[in-house]
C-alpha positions as MATLAB code, in Angstrom:
seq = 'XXXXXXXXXXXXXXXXXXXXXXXXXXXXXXXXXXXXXXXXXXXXXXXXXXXXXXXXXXXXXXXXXXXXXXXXXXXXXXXXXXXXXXXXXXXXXXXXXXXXXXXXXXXXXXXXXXXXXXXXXXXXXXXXXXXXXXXXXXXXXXXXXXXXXXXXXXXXXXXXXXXXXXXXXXXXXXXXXXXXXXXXXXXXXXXXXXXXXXXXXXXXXXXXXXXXXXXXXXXXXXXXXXXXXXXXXXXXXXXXXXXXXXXXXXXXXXXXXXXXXXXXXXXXXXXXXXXXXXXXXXXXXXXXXXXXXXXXXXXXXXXXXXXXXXXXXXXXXXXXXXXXXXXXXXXXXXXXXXXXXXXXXXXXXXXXXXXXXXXXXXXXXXXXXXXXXXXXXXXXXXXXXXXXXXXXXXXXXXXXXXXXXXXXXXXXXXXXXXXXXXXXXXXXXXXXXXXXXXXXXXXXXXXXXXXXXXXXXXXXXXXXXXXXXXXXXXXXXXXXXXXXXXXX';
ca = [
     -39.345   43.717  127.079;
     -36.788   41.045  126.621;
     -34.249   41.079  124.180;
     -32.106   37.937  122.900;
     -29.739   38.081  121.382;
     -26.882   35.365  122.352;
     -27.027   31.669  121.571;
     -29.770   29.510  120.559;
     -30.005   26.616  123.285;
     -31.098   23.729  120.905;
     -31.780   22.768  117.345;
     -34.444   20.661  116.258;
     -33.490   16.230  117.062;
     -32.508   14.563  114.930;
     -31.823   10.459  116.031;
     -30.326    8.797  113.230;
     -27.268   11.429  113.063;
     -23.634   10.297  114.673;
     -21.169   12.543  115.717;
     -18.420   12.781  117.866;
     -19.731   14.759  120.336;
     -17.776   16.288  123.438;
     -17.253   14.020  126.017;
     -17.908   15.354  129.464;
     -14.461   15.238  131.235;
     -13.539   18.701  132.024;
     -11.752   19.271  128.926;
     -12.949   21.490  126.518;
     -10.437   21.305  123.266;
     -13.087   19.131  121.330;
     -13.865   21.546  117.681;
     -17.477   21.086  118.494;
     -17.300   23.287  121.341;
     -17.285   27.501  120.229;
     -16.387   30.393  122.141;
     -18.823   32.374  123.600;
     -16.699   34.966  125.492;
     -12.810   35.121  126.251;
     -11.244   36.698  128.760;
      -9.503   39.854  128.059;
      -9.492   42.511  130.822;
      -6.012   41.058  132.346;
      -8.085   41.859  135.897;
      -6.405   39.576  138.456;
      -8.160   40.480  141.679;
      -8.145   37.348  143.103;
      -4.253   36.327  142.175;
      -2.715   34.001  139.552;
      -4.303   30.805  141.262;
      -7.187   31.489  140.382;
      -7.857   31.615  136.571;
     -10.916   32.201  133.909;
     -10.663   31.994  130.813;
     -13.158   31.102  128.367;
     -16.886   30.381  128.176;
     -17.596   27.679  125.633;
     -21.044   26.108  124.165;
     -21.868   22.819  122.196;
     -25.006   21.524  121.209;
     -25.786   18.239  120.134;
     -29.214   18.189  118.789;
     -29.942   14.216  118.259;
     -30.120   13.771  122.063;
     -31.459   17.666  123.470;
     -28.276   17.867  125.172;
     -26.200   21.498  125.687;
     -22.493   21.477  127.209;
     -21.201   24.796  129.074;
     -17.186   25.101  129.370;
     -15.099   27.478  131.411;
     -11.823   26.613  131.198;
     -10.170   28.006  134.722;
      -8.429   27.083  137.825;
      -9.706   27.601  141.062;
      -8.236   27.674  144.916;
     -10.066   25.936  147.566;
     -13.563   27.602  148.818;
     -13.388   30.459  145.974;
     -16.260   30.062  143.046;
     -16.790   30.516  139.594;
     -20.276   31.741  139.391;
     -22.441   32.051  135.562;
     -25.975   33.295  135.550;
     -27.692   32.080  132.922;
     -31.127   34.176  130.968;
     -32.921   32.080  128.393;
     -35.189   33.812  126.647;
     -39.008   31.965  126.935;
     -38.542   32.175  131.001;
     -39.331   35.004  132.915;
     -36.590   35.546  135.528;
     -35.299   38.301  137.819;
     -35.720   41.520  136.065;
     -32.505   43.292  134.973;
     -31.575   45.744  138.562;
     -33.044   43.234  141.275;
     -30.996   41.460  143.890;
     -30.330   37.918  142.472;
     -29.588   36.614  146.011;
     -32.157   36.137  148.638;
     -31.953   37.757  152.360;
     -30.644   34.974  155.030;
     -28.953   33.085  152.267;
     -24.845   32.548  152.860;
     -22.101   32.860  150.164;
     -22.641   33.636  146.679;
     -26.212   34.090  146.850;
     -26.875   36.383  149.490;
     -24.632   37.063  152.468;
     -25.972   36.765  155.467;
     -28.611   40.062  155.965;
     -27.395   41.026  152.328;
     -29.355   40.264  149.313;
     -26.733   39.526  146.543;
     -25.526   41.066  143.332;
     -27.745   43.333  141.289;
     -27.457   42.434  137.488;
     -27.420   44.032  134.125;
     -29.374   41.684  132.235;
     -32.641   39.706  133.597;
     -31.368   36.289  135.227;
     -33.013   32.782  135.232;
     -30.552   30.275  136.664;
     -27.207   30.970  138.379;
     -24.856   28.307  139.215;
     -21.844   28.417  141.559;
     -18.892   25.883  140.922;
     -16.358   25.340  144.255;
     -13.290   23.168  144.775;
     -14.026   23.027  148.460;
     -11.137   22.231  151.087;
     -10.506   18.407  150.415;
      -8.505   18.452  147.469;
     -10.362   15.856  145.611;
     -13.834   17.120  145.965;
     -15.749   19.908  143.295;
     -19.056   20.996  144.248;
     -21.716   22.642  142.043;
     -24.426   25.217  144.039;
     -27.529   26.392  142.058;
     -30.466   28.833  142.149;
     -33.350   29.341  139.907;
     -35.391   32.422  139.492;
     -39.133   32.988  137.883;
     -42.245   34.739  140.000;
     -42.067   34.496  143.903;
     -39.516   33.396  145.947;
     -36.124   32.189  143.853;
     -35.455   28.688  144.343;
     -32.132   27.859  146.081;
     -30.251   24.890  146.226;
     -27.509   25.768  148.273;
     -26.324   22.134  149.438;
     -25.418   21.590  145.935;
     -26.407   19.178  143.709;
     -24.552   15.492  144.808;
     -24.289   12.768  142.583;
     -25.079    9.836  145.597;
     -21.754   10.016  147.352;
     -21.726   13.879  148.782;
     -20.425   15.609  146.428;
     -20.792   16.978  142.642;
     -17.926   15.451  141.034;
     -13.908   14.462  141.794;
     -11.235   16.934  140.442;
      -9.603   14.983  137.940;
     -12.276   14.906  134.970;
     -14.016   11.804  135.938;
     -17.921   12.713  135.006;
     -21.130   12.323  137.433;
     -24.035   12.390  136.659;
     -26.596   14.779  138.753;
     -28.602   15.610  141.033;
     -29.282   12.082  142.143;
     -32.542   12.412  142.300;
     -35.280   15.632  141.428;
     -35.143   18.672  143.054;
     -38.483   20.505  143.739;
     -38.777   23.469  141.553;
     -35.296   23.311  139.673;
     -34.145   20.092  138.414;
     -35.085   16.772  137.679;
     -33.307   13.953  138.303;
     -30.062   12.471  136.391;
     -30.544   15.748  133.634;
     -27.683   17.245  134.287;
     -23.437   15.626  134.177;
     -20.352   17.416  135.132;
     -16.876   17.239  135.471;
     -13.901   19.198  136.749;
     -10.385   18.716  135.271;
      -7.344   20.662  137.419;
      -4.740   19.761  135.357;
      -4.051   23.101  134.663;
      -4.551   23.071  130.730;
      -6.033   26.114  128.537;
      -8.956   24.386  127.953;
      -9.017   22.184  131.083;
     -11.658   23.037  133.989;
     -15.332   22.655  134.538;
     -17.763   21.293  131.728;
     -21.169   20.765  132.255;
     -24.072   18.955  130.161;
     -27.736   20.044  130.419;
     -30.660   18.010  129.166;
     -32.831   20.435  127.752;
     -35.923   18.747  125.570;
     -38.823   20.731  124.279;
     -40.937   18.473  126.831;
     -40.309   15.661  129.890;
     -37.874   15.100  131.993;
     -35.636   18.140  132.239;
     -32.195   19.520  133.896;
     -34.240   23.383  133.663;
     -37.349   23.987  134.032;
     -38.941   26.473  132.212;
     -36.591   26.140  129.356;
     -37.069   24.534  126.600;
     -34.606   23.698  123.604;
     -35.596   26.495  121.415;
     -34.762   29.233  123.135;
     -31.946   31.825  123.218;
     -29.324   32.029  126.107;
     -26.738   34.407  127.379;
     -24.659   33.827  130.196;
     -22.342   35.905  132.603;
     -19.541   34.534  134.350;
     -17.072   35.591  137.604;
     -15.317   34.380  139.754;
     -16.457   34.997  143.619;
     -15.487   34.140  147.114;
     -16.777   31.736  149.132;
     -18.607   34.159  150.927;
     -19.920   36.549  147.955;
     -17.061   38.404  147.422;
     -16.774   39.121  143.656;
     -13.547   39.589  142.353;
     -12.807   41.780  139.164;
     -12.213   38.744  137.145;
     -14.776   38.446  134.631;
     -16.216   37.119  131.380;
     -16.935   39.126  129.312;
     -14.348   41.754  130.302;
     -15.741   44.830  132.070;
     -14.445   48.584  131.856;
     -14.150   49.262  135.383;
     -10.430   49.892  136.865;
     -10.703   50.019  140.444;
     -10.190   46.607  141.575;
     -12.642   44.102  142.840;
     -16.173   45.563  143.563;
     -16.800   43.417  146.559;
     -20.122   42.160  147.930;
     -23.734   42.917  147.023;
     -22.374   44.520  143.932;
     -24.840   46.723  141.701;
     -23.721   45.913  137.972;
     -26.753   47.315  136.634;
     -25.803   50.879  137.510;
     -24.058   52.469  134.898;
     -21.626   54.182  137.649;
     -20.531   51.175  137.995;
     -19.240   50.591  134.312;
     -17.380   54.182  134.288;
     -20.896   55.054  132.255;
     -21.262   52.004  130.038;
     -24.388   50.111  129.999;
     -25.011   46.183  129.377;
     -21.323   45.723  128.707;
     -21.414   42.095  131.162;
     -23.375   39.948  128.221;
     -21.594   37.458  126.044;
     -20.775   38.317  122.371;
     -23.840   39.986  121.275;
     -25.970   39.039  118.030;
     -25.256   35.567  117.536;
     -28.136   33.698  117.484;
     -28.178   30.334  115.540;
     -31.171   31.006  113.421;
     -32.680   27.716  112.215;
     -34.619   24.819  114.204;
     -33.383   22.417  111.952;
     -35.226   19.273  111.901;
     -33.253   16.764  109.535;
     -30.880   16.878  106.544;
     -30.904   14.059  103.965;
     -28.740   13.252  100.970;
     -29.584   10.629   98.147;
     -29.106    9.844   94.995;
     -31.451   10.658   91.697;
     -30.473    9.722   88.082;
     -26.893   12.250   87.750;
     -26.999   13.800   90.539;
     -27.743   13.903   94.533;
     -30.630   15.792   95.703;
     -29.928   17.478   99.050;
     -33.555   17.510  101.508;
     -33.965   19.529  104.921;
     -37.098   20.372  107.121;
     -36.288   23.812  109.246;
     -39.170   23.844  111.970;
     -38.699   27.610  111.942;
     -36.198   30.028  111.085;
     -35.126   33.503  113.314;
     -33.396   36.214  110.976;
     -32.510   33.570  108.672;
     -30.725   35.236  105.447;
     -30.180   32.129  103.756;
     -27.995   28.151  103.732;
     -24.358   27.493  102.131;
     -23.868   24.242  101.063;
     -20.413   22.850  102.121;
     -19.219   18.737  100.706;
     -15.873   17.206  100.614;
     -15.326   13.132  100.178;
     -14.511   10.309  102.981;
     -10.937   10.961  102.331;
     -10.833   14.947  102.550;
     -10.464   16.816  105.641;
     -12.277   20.111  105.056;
     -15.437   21.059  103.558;
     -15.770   23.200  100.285;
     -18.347   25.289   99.690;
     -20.922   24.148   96.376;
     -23.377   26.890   96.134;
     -24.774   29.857   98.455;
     -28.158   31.668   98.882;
     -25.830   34.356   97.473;
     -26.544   32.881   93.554;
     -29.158   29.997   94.200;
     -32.608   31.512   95.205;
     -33.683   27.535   96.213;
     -31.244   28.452   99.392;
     -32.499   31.546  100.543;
     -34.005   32.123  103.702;
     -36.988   33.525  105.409;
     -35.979   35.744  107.676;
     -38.547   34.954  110.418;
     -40.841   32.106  110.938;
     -42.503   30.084  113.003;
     -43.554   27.642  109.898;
     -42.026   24.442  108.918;
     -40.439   24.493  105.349;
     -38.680   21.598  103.560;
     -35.721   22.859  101.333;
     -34.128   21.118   98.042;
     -31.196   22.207   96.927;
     -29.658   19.517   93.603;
     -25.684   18.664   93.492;
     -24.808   17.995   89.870;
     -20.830   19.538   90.621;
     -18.270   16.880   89.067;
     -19.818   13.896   91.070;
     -17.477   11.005   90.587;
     -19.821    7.540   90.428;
     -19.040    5.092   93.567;
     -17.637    8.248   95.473;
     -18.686    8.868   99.328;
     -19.627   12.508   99.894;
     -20.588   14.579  103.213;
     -22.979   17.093  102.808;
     -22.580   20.311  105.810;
     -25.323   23.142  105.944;
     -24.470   26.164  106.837;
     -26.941   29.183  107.686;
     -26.412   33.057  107.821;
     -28.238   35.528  109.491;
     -28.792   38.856  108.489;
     -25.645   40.361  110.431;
     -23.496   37.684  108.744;
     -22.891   35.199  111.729;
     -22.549   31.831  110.279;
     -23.549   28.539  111.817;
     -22.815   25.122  110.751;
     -25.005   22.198  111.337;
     -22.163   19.869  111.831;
     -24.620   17.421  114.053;
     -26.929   16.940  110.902;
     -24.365   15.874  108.448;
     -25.398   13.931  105.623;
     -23.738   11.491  103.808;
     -24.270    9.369  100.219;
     -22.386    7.226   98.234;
     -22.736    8.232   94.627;
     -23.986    5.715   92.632;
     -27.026    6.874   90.056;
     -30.076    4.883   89.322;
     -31.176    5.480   85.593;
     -33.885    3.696   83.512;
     -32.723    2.143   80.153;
     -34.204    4.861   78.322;
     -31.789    7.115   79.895;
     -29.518    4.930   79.665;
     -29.362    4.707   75.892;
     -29.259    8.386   75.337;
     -27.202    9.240   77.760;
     -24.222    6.907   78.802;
     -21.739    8.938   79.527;
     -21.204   12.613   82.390;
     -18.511   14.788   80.033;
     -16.917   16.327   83.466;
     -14.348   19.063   82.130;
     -10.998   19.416   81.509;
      -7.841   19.970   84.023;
      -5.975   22.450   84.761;
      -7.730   24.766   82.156;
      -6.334   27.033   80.795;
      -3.489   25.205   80.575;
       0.728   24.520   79.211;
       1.665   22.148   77.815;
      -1.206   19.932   78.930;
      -4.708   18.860   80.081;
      -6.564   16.060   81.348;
      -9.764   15.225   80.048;
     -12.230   14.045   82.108;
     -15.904   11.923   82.058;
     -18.098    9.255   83.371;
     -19.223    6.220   81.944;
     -21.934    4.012   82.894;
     -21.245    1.000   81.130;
     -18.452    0.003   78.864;
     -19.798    1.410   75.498;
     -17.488    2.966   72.660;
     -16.794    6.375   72.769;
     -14.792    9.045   70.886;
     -12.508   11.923   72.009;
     -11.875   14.625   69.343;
     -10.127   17.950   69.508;
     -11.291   20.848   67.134;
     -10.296   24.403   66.559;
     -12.490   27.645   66.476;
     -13.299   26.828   62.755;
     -14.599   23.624   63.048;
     -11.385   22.281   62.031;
     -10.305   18.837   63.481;
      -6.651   18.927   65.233;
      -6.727   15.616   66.633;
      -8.830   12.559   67.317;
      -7.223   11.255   70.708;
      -9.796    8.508   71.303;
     -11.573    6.826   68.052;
     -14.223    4.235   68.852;
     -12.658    2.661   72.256;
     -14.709    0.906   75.045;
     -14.859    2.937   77.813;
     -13.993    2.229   81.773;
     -17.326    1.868   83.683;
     -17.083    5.150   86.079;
     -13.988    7.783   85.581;
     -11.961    8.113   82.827;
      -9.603   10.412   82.234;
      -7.649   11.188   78.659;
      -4.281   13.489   78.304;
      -4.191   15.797   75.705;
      -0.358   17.433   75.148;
      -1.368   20.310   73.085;
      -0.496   18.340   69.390;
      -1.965   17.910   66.594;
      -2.490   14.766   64.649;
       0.838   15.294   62.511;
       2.629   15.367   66.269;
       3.273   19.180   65.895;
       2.257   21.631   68.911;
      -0.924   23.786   68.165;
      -0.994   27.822   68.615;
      -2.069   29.237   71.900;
      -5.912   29.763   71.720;
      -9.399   28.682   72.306;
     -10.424   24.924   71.491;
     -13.031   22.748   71.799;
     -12.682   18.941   72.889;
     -16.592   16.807   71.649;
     -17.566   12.949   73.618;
     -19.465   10.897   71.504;
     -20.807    7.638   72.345;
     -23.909    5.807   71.162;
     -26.613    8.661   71.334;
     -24.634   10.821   73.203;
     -22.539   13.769   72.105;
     -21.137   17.174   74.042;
     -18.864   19.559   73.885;
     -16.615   21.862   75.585;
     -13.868   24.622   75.571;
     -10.587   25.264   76.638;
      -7.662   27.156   76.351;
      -4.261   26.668   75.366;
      -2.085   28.875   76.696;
       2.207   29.820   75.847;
];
């Protein structure tokens, strides 16, 4: 039986999002991409030319499109080889040969049949510089019941080769290829400047139907890849992602990594970080306005060990997101664990909304281990600006926000929202009812924020005692109050 447990290919399209999005060019620093695997072992079996380093994944889900990066540096006719299982295709088991007798190079060497793998393999693909200097080539072989599929010639993009060496992308295989790909699904690129996150970077079209760069995978399933770096003719070096516990240099050819004598004992230790599967097939996420407040809206097609969503907001002018709420201590964000159901989600932002503001909205989900995953291609975004009958209107005029800092020495800043210019009071009062000071008495207020000082005196300009007091908005119909504290 199957068991995945790595990376969720795709999330559910979404066409009206825009995102900066990596840009296929061989470099790999973009924050959308996320690490995968890093190389550790300090193995350098094949010398300090050659170099792996990282795998990487991005996703964008508004187009069905999934980018692979491994930053590395390669010599000429040496290969950096990934197998690839996705989790709704049956492949070669976990112990068979995943090369094929008569084949040359990395997929079978002559009489030999290959590598034998720990994990069941559905695609492999095999990235060379080859001897020009300018040239990068991409091989590829795809598994499933009978004979594998083998594209040894490697996929050209109409001028006989993959891709040039200096990031420039191309789009392939210029036209389908019986059994693996079809055509134009697929762009890569190949970057040899040398940088940490500089080397090959590929994008696969993956929808959940038509015209597709794997078939037999489909952009809700899981992935896990493998990665190492090989000779031209199928000689694998002890450089490898993830890092491996044997010690006695590189294993060679037809290597068996599904025996645990092999691994000095240790068993599946050549996946990518284990348990992180992104746990929601999230359809769309919409912000938009309602009376006070923003009401937050999301469809998740289906959910896989789904604990529950974090909302995260910040304004146009912010940088980072801060987190609102949690499933943590609002039930309307908890998830279902597992299912295969569509559910639409509501979750209501009322959290010192300032009128005529832009806001981002970022969901976040968490699966039962505690691996987080942020939508950040489904970001919604809403410019605050409340809708409200005249009945509303006329009771309520005015958002009493809070005070700032609070507690606070020597003073505070008062703060609320008005929605027209009507005439308001600001009062102070102590814990007996007693009034200290009126700051504001019968004033037209600012149409959105105003804000009001209070310096901790009374009306007689004398500074109150340290304590609890309470500051009351009235205006028209409306009245509130709140507390603070005073602090010396």
């Amino acid at each position: 039986m199957k068991k995945f447990c790595l990376l969720t290919l795709f999330l559910g399209a979404f066409a009206s999002i825009s995102l900066a999005l990596p840009t296929v060019d061989g470099d790999t620093s973009e924050p959308d991409y996320e690490i995968i695997a890093t190389y550790t072992s300090g193995n350098n079996g094949f010398g300090s030319s050659n170099n792996i380093r990282s795998i990487k994944i991005a996703r964008n889900s508004a187009t069905d499109d999934f980018y692979i990066g491994i930053p590395c540096d390669l010599v000429s006719n040496d290969n950096v080889l990934l197998f690839m299982d996705a989790s709704g295709y049956d492949g070669r088991d976990k112990g068979l040969a995943v090369g094929q007798t008569g084949e040359t190079g990395v997929f079978g060497t002559g009489g030999l049949d290959g590598t034998f793998m720990d994990f069941e393999v559905d695609y492999a693909f095999s990235f060379n510089k080859g001897g020009s200097g300018t040239d990068f080539f991409m091989d590829a072989m795809r598994y499933g019941e009978g004979t594998p599929f083998i594209k040894s010639s490697f996929f050209n993009n109409g001028s006989g080769k993959s891709c040039n060496q200096s990031g420039t992308p191309s789009t392939i295989p210029s036209s389908g290829i019986t059994d693996f790909s079809d055509a134009n699904t697929m762009t890569i690129a190949y970057n040899n400047g040398g940088g940490i996150d500089q080397g090959i970077e590929l994008m696969l079209h993956i929808p959940s139907s038509g015209s597709t760069a794997l078939p037999g995978v489909v952009k809700t399933h899981y992935a896990k890849f493998f990665a190492v770096i090989v000779s031209g003719g199928g000689f694998f070096s002890d450089e490898m992602l993830p890092h491996h516990n044997r010690q006695s240099g590189n294993p060679g050819y037809d290597v068996n990594f599904a025996s645990t004598t092999f691994n000095n004992g240790a068993e599946g230790d050549f996946f990518t970080a284990p348990d992180v599967p992104l746990p929601v097939n999230l359809n769309s996420f919409n912000a938009k306005n309602s009376n006070n407040k923003i009401v937050l809206e999301w469809i998740a097609e289906s959910e896989i060990n789904n604990k529950g969503f974090i909302v995260q907001r910040k304004t146009k002018n912010e940088t980072n997101f801060t987190q609102i709420a949690s499933y943590l201590d609002s039930p309307e964000l908890l998830g279902r664990g597992n299912s295969p159901f569509s559910k639409t989600y509501t979750f209501v932002d009322r959290e010192d909304l300032i009128l005529g503001e832009t806001y981002e909205y970022l969901l976040t989900d968490v699966d039962f281990v505690g691996n987080r995953i942020d939508h950040k291609d489904l970001i919604a975004t809403v410019r605050y600006e409340p809708t409200i009958n005249e009945n509303e209107v006329r009771i309520s005029k005015f958002i009493l926000k809070g005070n700032f800092p609070n507690p606070f020495n020597p003073t505070t800043t008062i703060q609320f929202e008005s929605l027209g210019k009507t005439d308001y009071s600001l009062s102070i009062f102590n814990t007996s009812g007693q009034l200290v000071r009126n700051l504001v008495s019968e004033k037209p207020a600012e149409i959105g924020t105003n804000e009001i000082v209070w310096d901790g005196k009374d009306d007689n300009g004398s500074l109150v005692s340290s304590g609890i007091y309470f500051y009351q908005l009235k205006g028209g119909n409306f009245s509130e109050t709140k507390k603070m504290m005073l602090l010396k």
